[in-house]
C-alpha positions in Angstrom: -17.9 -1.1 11.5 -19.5 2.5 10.5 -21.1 3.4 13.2 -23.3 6.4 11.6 -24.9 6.9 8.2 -23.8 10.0 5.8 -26.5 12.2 6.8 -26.0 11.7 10.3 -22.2 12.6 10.2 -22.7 15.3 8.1 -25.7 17.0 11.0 -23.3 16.0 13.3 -20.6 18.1 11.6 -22.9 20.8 11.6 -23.6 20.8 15.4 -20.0 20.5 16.1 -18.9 23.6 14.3 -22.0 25.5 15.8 -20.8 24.8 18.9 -17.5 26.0 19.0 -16.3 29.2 17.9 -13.8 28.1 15.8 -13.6 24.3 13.8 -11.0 23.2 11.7 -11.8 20.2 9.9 -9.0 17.8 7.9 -10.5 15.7 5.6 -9.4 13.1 3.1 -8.2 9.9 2.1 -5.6 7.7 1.3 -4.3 5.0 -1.3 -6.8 5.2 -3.5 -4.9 3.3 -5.7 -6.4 4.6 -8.9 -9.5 2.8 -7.8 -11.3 6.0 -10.1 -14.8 4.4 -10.5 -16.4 2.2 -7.4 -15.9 -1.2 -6.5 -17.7 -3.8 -4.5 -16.6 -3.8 -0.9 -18.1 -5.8 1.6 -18.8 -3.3 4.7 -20.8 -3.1 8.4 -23.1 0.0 7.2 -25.6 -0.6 10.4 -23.0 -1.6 13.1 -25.3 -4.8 13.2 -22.0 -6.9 12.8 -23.4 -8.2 9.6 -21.3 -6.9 6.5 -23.1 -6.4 3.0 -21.3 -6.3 -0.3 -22.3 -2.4 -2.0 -20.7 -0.5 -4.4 -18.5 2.1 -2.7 -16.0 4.5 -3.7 -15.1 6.5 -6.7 -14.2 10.1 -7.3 -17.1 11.0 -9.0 -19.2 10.3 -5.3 -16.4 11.5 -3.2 -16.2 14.7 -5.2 -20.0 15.0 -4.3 -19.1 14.5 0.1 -16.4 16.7 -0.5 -18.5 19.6 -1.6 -21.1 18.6 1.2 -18.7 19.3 4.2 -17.5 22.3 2.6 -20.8 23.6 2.1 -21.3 22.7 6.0 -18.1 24.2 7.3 -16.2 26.6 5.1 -13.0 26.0 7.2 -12.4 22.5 5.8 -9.3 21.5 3.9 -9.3 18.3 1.8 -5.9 16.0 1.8 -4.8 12.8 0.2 -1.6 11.1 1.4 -0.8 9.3 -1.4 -0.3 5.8 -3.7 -3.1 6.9 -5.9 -1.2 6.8 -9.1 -1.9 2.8 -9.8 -3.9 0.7 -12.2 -5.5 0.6 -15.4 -6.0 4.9 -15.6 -2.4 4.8 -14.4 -1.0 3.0 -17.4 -3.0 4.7 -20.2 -2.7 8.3 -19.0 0.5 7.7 -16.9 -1.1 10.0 -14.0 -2.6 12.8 -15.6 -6.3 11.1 -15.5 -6.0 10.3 -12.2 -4.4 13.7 -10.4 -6.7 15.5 -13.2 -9.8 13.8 -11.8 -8.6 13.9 -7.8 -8.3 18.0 -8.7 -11.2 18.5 -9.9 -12.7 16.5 -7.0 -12.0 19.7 -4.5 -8.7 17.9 -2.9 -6.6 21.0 -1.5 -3.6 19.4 -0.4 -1.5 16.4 -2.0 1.1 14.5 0.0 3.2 12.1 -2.4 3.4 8.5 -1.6 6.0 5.6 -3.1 3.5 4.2 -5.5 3.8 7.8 -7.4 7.2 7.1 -8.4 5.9 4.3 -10.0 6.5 5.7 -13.6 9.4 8.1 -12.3 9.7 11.3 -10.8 9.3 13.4 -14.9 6.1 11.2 -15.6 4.6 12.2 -12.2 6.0 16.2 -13.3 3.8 15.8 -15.6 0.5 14.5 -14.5 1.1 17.2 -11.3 1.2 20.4 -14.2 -1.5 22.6 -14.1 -3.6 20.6 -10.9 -5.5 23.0 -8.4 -4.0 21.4 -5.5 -0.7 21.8 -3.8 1.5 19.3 -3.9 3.8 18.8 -0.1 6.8 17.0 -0.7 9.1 18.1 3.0 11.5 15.8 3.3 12.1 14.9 -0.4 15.3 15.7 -2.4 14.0 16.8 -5.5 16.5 19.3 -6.4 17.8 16.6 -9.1 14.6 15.6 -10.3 11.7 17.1 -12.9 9.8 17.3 -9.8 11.9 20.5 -9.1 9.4 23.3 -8.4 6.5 21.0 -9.2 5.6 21.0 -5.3 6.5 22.9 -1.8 8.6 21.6 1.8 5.7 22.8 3.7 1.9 25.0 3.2 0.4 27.7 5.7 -3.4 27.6 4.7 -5.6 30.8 7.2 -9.1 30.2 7.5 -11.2 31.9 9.2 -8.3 33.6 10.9 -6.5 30.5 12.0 -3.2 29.4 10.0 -2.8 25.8 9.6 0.9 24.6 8.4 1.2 21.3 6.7 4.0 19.0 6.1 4.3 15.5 5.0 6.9 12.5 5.5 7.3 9.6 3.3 8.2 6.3 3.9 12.3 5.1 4.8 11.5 2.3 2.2 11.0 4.8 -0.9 14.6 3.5 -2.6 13.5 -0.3 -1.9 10.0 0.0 -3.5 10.5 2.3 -5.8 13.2 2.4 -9.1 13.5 6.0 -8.5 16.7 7.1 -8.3 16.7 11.1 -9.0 14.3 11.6 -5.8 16.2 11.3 -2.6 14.9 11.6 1.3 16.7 14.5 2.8 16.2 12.9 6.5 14.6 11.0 8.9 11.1 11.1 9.9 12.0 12.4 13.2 14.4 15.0 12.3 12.0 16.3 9.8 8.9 16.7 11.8 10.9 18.1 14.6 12.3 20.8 12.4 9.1 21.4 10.6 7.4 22.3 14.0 10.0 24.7 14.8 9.8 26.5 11.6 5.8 26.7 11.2 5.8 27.5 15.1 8.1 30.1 14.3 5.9 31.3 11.0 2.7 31.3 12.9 0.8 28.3 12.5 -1.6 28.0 15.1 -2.7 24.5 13.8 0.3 21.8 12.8 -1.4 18.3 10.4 1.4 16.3 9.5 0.5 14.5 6.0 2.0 11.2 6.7 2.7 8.1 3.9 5.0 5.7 6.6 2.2 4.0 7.7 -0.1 3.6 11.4 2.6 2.3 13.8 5.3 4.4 12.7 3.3 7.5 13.2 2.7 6.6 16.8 6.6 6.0 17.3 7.0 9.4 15.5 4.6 11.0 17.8 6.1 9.2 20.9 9.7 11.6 20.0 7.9 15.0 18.3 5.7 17.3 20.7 4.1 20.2 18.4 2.0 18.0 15.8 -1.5 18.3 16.5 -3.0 15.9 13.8 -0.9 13.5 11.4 -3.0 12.1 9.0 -1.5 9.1 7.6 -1.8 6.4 4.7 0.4 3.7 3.6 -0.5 1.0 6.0 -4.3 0.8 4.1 -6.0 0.8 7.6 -8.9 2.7 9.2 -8.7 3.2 12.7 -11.5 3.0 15.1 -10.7 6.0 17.0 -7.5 8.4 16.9 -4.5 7.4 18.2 -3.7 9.8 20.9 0.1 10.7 22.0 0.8 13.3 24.0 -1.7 16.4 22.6 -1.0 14.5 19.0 -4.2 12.9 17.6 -3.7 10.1 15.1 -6.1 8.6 11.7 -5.4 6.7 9.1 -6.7 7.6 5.6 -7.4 3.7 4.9 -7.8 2.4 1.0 -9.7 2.6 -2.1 -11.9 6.1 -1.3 -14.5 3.3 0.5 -14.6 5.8 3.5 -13.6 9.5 3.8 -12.1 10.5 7.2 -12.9 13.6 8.7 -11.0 15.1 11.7 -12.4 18.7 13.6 -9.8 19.8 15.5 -11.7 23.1 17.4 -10.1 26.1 18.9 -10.6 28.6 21.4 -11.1 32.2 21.5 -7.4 32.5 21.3 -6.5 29.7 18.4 -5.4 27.7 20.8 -6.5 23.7 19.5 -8.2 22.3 22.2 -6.3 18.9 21.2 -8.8 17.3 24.1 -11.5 17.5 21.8 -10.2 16.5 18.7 -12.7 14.6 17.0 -12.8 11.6 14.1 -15.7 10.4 12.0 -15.9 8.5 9.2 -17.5 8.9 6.1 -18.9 5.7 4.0 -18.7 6.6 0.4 -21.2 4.7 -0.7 -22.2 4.8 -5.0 -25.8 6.3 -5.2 -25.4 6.6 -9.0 -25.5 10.1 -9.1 -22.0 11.2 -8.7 -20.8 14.1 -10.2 -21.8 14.9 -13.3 -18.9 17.0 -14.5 -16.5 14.1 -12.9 -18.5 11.3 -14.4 -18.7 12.5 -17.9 -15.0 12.8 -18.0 -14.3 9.4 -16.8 -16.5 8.1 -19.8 -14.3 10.1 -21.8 -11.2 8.6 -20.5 -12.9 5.1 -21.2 -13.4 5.6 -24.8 -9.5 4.8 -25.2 -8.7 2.3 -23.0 -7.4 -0.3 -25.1 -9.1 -4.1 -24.2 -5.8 -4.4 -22.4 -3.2 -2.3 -22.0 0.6 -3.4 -23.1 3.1 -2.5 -20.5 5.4 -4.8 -22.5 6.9 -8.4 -23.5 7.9 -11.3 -23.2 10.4 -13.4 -25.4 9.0 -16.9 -23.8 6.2 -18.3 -22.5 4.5 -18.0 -18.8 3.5 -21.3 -18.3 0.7 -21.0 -15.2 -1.1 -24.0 -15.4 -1.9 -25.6 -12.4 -0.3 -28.8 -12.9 3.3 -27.4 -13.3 3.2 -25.1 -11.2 2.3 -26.9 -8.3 4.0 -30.4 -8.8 7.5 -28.6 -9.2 10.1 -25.2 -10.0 7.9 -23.0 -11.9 10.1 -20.3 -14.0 7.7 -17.8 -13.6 7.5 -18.1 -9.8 11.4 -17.9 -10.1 11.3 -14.9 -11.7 9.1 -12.7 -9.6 10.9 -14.5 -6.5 13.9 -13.4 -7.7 13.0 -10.0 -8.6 11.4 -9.5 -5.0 14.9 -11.1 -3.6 16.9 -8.7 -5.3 14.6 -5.5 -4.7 14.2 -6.0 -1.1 17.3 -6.7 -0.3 16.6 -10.6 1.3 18.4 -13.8 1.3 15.2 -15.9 1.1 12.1 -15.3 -0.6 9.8 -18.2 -0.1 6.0 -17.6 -1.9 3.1 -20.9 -1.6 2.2 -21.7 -5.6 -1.3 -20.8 -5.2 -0.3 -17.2 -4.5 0.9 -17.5 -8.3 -2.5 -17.3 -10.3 -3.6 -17.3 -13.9 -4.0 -21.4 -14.8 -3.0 -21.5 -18.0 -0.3 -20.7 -20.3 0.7 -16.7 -22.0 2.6 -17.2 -24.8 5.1 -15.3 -26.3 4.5 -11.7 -27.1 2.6 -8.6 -25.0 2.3 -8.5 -21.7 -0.7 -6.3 -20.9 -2.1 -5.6 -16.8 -4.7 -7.7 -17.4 -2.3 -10.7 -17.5 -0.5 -9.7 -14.4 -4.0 -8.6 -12.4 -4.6 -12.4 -13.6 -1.7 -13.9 -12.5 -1.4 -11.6 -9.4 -5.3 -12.5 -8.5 -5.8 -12.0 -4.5 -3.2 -8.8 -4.3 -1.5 -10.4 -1.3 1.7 -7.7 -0.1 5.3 -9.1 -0.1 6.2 -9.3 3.9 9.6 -9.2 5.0 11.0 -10.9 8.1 14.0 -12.4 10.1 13.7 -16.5 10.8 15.8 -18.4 12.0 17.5 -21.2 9.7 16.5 -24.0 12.3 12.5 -24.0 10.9 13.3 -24.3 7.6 13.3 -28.5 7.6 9.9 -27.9 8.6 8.6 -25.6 6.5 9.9 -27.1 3.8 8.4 -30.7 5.0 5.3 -28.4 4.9 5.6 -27.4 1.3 6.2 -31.0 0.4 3.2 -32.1 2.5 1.7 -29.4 0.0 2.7 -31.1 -3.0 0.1 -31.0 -6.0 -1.5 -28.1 -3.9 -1.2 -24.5 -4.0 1.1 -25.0 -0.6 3.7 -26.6 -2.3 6.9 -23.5 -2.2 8.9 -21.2 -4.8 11.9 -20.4 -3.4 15.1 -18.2 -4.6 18.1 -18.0 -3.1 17.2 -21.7 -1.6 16.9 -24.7 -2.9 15.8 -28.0 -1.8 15.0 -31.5 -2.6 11.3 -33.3 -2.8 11.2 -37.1 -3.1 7.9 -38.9 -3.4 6.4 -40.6 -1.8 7.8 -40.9 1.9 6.7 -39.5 5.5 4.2 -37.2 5.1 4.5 -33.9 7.8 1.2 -33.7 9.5 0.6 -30.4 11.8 -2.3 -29.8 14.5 -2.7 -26.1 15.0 0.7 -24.4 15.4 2.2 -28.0 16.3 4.0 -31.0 14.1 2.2 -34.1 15.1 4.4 -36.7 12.6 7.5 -35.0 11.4 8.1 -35.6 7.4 10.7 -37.0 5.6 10.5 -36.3 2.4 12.6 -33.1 2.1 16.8 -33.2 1.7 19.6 -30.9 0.3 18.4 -27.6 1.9 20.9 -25.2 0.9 21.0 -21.6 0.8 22.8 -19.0 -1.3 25.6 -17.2 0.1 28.1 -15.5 -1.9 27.3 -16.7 -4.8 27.9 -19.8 -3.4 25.2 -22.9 -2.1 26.0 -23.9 1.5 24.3 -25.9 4.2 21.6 -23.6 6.4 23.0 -22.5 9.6 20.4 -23.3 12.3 21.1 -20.7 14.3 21.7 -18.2 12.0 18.2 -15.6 11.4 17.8 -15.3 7.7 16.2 -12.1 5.8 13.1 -13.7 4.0 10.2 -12.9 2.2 7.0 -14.3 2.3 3.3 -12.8 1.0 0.8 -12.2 3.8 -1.5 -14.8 2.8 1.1 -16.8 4.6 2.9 -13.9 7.1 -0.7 -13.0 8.5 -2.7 -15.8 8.0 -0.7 -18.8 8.1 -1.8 -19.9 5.2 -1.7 -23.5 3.9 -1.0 -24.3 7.6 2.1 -22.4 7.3 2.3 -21.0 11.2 6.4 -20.9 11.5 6.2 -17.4 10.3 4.0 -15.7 12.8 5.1 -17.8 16.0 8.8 -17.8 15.0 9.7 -14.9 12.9 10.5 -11.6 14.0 10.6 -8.2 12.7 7.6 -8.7 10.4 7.6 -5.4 8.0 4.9 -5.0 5.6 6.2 -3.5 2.1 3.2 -2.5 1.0 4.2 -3.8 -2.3 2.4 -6.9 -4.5 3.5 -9.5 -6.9 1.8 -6.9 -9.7 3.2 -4.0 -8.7 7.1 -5.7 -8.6 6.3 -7.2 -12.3 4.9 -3.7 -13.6 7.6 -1.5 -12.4 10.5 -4.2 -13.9 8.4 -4.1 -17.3 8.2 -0.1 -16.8 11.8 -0.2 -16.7 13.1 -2.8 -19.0 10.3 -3.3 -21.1 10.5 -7.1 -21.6 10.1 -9.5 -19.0 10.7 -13.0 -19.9 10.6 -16.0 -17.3 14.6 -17.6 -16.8 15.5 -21.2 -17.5 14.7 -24.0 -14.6 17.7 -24.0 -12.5 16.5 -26.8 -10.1 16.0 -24.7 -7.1 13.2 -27.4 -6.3 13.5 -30.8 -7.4 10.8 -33.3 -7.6 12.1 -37.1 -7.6 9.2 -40.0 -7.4 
């Protein structure tokens, strides 16, 4: 819920700096996710509880709030945290539209997130050559990398005669959803942000923002073990927080998604720049599309458009995607297997286990390009890959589930399992989080160890990978994963992004042989 309009944030802005002496103010967002132009998001504008579907967003309209709050308070800086280099922009001008636009929208300060090794660390060099804003990159390695001197461990900004020191962290699970291999992380979180203090302390920052991409939860734990920060600004866990999170004299906001909402922290000081971390204040900003962005920023987005391609090839295939409804939710669909197994293999799971309704499209691609528009299509709802431990004694059920599913979008892909479906027999019926008639339909569940197929250990908990239509929502009636799994860990990563960076990579992509993971018998 937004619980003010722009024009009442923006006087209320203005009254805050008037009454202090001295107001900082951190503004920004995060994951963007090359979302350049609005979308259509359905948002509480009049904290009625009612949500309305407007156009929000875009970097033409945020370039016009930016300007706004500056104009209001000279001593503002303007962040983004990251995953911004995404999308249709993304492929055609691998990042220099995007971090080209997001410059000349008046962003100071650029913290790097996973999704901008998308392309690699020398495509994202270049999109980051010649942009106004500085790009913070603390605890990464890029000593072996074209991103060498491209941006800085840490930035003192003085305004108005206070010194603000920046740094940023990135997410632990850079190597596992990215292919880049030249970029390293030179530490922990922790480690980092405790050593950063120090040295900005020591340099004379009377304000410390930590530019944060590793997501809500794990900026609280961070700010449970480092005393010193007094805002982190985070992204990577696409959320908007209500009110900061407060630990210690730490203050906490999310950056959210898709440049829907701008966040803007004031973070005051006395007559002594001392942050008064008591009265550290949020608001947030709904960007909402008036049509009259700016000018400069909208007539260069039209000239981006004039070369988009209808689609945009990102590579091929050697065989056909076959996506039609009736195959691939009656038995093993190859393309399923494919973007299981390439989710298996870059996450590191034993199990990956995705409902066929995640798998969109409905018809068959043949042979030839593969362009984003197919994989938008076949990657439809955008659901994230979750990982999680479970323990090998639910899978009978779940898989009586799936073939209680069969013919529907419940029925389950699997890799590195494989079981056995015959028709018709006891059909599994579930009330709630409960089995009411237990199925029998399901046989031969065996899991791949070794190399090797062997019977599931009951007790054992299995690494597995699900999407969080399922993880979140129990979808399809799918509850085993919420009540009995543990360690849930969202990657932030979706069926799309997994088949883009493979194609990025390896440039074709073509869906394996049937190797009768699930079998079908009637």
């Amino acid at each position: 819920m937004i619980r003010r309009g722009v024009f009442g944030l923006l006087l209320a802005s203005c009254l805050s700096v008037a009454a202090s002496q001295k107001v900082i103010s951190i503004v920004g967002t995060a994951d963007l996710q090359g979302l350049i132009e609005p979308t259509k998001q359905k948002i509480d504008l009049n904290g009625t509880g009612t949500k309305e579907e407007v156009m929000m967003g875009g970097i033409a309209n945020l370039a016009n709030v930016y300007a706004g709050l500056k104009q209001r308070n000279p001593n503002t800086i303007v962040v983004s945290v990251g995953d911004d280099l995404m999308n249709r922009f993304f492929h055609v001008y691998k990042g220099k539209a995007i971090l080209s636009l997001i410059s000349d929208a008046g962003y100071d300060l650029y913290a790097l997130g996973n999704h901008e090794f998308d392309k690699g660390s020398k495509v994202l060099a270049g999109a980051l050559e010649g942009q106004a804003f500085t790009t913070v990159c603390t605890d990464l390695d890029v000593s072996a990398s074209a991103l060498k001197g491209k941006c800085v461990p840490y930035e003192i900004r003085e305004l108005d005669g206070v010194k603000v020191g920046f740094f940023s962290v990135m997410t632990a699970d850079l190597p596992l959803v990215t292919s880049e291999r030249d970029v390293k992380l030179s530490g922990d979180s922790v480690t980092v942000a405790k050593n950063m203090v120090a040295e900005l302390k020591a340099k004379g920052a009377d304000v410390i923002v930590l530019l944060s991409h590793i997501g809500y939860k794990e900026d609280v734990a961070l700010a449970k073990q480092v005393r010193g920060i007094d805002l982190i600004f985070g992204g990577h866990s696409h959320e908007y927080v209500k009110v900061p999170g407060h630990i210690h004299e730490t203050s906490i906001v999310n950056g959210g998604e898709k440049g829907t909402i701008v966040v803007k922290v004031d973070i005051p000081l006395d007559e002594n720049n001392t942050v008064l971390s008591d009265a550290i204040t949020m608001e947030e900003i709904p960007v909402i599309d008036s049509g009259k962005g700016d000018t400069k920023i909208t007539a260069k987005i039209t000239e981006y458009k004039k070369s988009f391609p209808a689609a945009v090839v990102l590579g091929s295939t050697e065989g056909a995607w076959d996506l039609r409804s009736g195959v691939i939710r009656k038995g093993e669909s190859t393309v399923a297997d494919l973007v299981n197994d390439l989710m298996r293999k870059k996450f590191g799971v034993e199990i990956v286990l995705n409902n066929s309704g995640a798998f969109r499209g409905s018809k068959i691609y043949p042979e030839g390009n593969i362009t984003d528009e197919m994989l938008k299509e076949i990657d439809e709802f955008g659901n994230y890959a979750y990982t999680l431990k479970l323990k090998g004694k639910y899978f009978k059920e779940i898989l009586e589930r799936s073939a209680a599913c069969y013919g529907e979008g419940g029925l389950m892909q699997p890799s590195g399992l494989r079981y056995r479906i015959k028709l018709p027999g006891n059909v599994q019926k579930i009330d709630g989080e409960k089995v009411v008639a237990a199925g029998s339909r399901v046989s031969d569940i065996e899991v791949l160890e070794n190399g090797k197929w062997v019977a599931v250990d009951p007790e054992r908990e299995y690494t597995v990978l699900s999407n969080s239509f399922i993880v979140n929502h129990n979808g399809d009636g799918y509850y085993w994963f919420s009540k009995y799994g543990t360690d849930p860990k969202n990657t932030y990563t979706t069926f799309y992004t997994i088949m883009a960076e493979f194609i990025e990579t390896h440039k074709v992509l073509t869906p394996p042989a049937a190797d009768g993971r699930l079998v079908i018998e009637q």
